[in-house]
VMD Tcl script that draws the C-alpha trace (Angstrom):
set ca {
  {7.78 7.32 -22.20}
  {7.25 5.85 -19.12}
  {8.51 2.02 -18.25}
  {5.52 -0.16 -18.71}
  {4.59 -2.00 -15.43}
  {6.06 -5.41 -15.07}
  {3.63 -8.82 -15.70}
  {2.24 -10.03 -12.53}
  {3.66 -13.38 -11.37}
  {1.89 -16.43 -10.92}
  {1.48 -15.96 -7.02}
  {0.31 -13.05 -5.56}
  {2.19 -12.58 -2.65}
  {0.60 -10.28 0.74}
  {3.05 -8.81 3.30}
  {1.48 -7.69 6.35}
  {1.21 -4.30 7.29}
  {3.53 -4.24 10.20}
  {5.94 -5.82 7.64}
  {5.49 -3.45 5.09}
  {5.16 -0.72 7.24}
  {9.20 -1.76 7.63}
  {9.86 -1.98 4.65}
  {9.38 -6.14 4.24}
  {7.28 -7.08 1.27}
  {6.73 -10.52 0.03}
  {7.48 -11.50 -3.97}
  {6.66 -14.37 -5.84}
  {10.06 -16.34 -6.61}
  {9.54 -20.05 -8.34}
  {12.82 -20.97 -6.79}
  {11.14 -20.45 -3.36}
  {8.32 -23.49 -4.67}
  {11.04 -25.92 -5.11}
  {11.32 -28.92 -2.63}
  {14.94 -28.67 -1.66}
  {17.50 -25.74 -2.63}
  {15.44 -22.71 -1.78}
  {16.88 -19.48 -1.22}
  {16.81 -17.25 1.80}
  {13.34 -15.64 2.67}
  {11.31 -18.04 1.34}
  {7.47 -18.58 3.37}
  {5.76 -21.18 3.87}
  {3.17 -20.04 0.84}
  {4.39 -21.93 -2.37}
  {6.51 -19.71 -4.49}
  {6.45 -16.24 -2.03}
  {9.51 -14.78 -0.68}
  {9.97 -12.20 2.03}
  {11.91 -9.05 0.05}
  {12.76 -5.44 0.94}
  {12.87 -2.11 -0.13}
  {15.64 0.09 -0.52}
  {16.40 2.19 2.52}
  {14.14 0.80 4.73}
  {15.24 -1.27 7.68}
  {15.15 -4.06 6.29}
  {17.79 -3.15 3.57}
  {20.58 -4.69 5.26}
  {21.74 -7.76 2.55}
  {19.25 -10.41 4.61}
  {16.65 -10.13 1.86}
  {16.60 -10.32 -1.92}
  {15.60 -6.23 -3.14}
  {11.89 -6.32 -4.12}
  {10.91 -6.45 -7.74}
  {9.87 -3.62 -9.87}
  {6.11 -5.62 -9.36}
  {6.14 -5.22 -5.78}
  {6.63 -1.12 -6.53}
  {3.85 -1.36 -9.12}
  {1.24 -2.75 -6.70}
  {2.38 -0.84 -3.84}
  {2.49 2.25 -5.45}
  {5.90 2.39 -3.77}
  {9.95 3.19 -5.25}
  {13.18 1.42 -4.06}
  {12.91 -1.68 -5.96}
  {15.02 -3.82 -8.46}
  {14.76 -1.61 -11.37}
  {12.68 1.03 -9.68}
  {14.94 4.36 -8.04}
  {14.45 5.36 -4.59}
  {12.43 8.39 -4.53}
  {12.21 9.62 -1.02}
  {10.61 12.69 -1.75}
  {7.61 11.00 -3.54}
  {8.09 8.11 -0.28}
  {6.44 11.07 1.83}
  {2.86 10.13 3.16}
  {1.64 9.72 -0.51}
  {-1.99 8.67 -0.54}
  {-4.20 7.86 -3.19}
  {-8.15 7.08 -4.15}
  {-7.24 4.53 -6.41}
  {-11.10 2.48 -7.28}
  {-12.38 3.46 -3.45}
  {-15.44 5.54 -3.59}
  {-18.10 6.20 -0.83}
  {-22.15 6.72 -1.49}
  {-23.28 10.10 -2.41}
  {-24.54 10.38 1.13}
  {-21.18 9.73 2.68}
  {-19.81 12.63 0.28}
  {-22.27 15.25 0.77}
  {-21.78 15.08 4.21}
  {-18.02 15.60 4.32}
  {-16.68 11.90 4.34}
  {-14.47 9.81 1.64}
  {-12.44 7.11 0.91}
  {-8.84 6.32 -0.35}
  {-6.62 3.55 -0.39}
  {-5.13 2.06 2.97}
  {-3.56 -1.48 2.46}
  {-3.56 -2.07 6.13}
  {-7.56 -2.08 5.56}
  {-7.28 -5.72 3.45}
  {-4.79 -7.09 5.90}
  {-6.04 -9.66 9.01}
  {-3.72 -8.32 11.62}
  {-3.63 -4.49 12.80}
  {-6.97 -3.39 10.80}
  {-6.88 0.56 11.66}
  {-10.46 2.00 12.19}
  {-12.35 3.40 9.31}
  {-11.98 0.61 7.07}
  {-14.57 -0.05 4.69}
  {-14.75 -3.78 4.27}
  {-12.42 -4.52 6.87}
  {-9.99 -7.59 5.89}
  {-11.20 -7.45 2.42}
  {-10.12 -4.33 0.71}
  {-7.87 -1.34 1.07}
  {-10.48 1.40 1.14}
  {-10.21 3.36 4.22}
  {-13.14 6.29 5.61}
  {-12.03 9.84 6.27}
  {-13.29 13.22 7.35}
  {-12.96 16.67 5.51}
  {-11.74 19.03 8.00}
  {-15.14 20.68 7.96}
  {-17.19 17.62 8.50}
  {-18.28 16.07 11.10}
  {-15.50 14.75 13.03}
  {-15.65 10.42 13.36}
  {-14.00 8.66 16.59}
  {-10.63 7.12 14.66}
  {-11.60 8.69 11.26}
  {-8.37 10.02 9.48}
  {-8.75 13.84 7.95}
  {-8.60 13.12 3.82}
  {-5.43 13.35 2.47}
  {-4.73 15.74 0.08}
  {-5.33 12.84 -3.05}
  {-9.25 13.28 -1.98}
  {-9.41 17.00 -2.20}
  {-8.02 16.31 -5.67}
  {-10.19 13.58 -7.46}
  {-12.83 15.42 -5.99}
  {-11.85 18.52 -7.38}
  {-12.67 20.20 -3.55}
  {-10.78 23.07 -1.82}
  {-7.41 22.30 -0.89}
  {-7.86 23.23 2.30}
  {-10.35 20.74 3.33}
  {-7.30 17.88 3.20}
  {-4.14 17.22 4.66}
  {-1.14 18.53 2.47}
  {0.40 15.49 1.75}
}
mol new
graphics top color blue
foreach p $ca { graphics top sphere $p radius 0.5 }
foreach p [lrange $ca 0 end-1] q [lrange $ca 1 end] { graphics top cylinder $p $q radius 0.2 }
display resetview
């Protein structure tokens, strides 16, 4: 059976997206909420620590490896515990809890989960509460095309049980 996920730590930690998109997560560490002896990476947010992910370019002995938490909300591999799998590291999208109105589905458009939507720097267009949460807007390649709307990914076609076709591969 599979590993059960790890508990969540007292501090929930957020990376940016241009930091993540490196490969530079944050983790919560209590050593890093100490007043003197901290270790390296620690931020100025009590307890969080700046981590990274195997392979990545930030995987070069500066940071502490990311714990098998940071995977699990990520939906990422490479961590402490959790084996680099490149393959599955390959634009994999999900839908996750986003879901758009009836109306937004009947004509062609969808959501799925972009953590650069709930970030406050580099918000990409399409977001659907912008800053707040990580559902993102997208287009079925036969619907009507939207200025900065992403095609689906293939995760869409899938929950939605719709032609292949209609979504990106990956």
């Amino acid at each position: 059976p599979a590993p059960s996920p790890p508990p969540s730590p007292k501090v929930d930690c957020e990376s940016s997206h241009g930091d993540r998109r490196n490969g530079l997560y944050q983790q919560y560490n209590e050593e890093c909420a100490q007043s003197e002896g901290v270790p390296g990476g620690c931020t100025n947010d009590l307890g969080c620590q700046f981590c990274s992910i195997e392979g990545s370019g930030t995987d070069n002995g500066d940071f502490d490896r990311c714990t098998g938490w940071v995977c699990e909300k990520y939906s990422i591999t490479g961590c402490y515990g959790v084996k680099l799998n490149a393959k599955s590291e390959i634009e994999k999208a999900e839908v996750g809890d986003c879901k758009a109105d009836v109306g937004n589905r009947n004509a062609g458009r969808h959501t799925f989960v972009d953590w650069a939507c709930s970030d406050d720097e580099g918000i990409p267009s399409a977001c659907q509460t912008p800053g707040k949460g990580p559902c993102r807007f997208c287009v079925l390649k036969n619907g009507q095309p939207m200025t900065g709307w992403p095609v689906c990914p293939h995760a869409v076609c899938k929950k939605w049980d719709l032609p292949a076709k209609q979504c990106l591969k990956h």
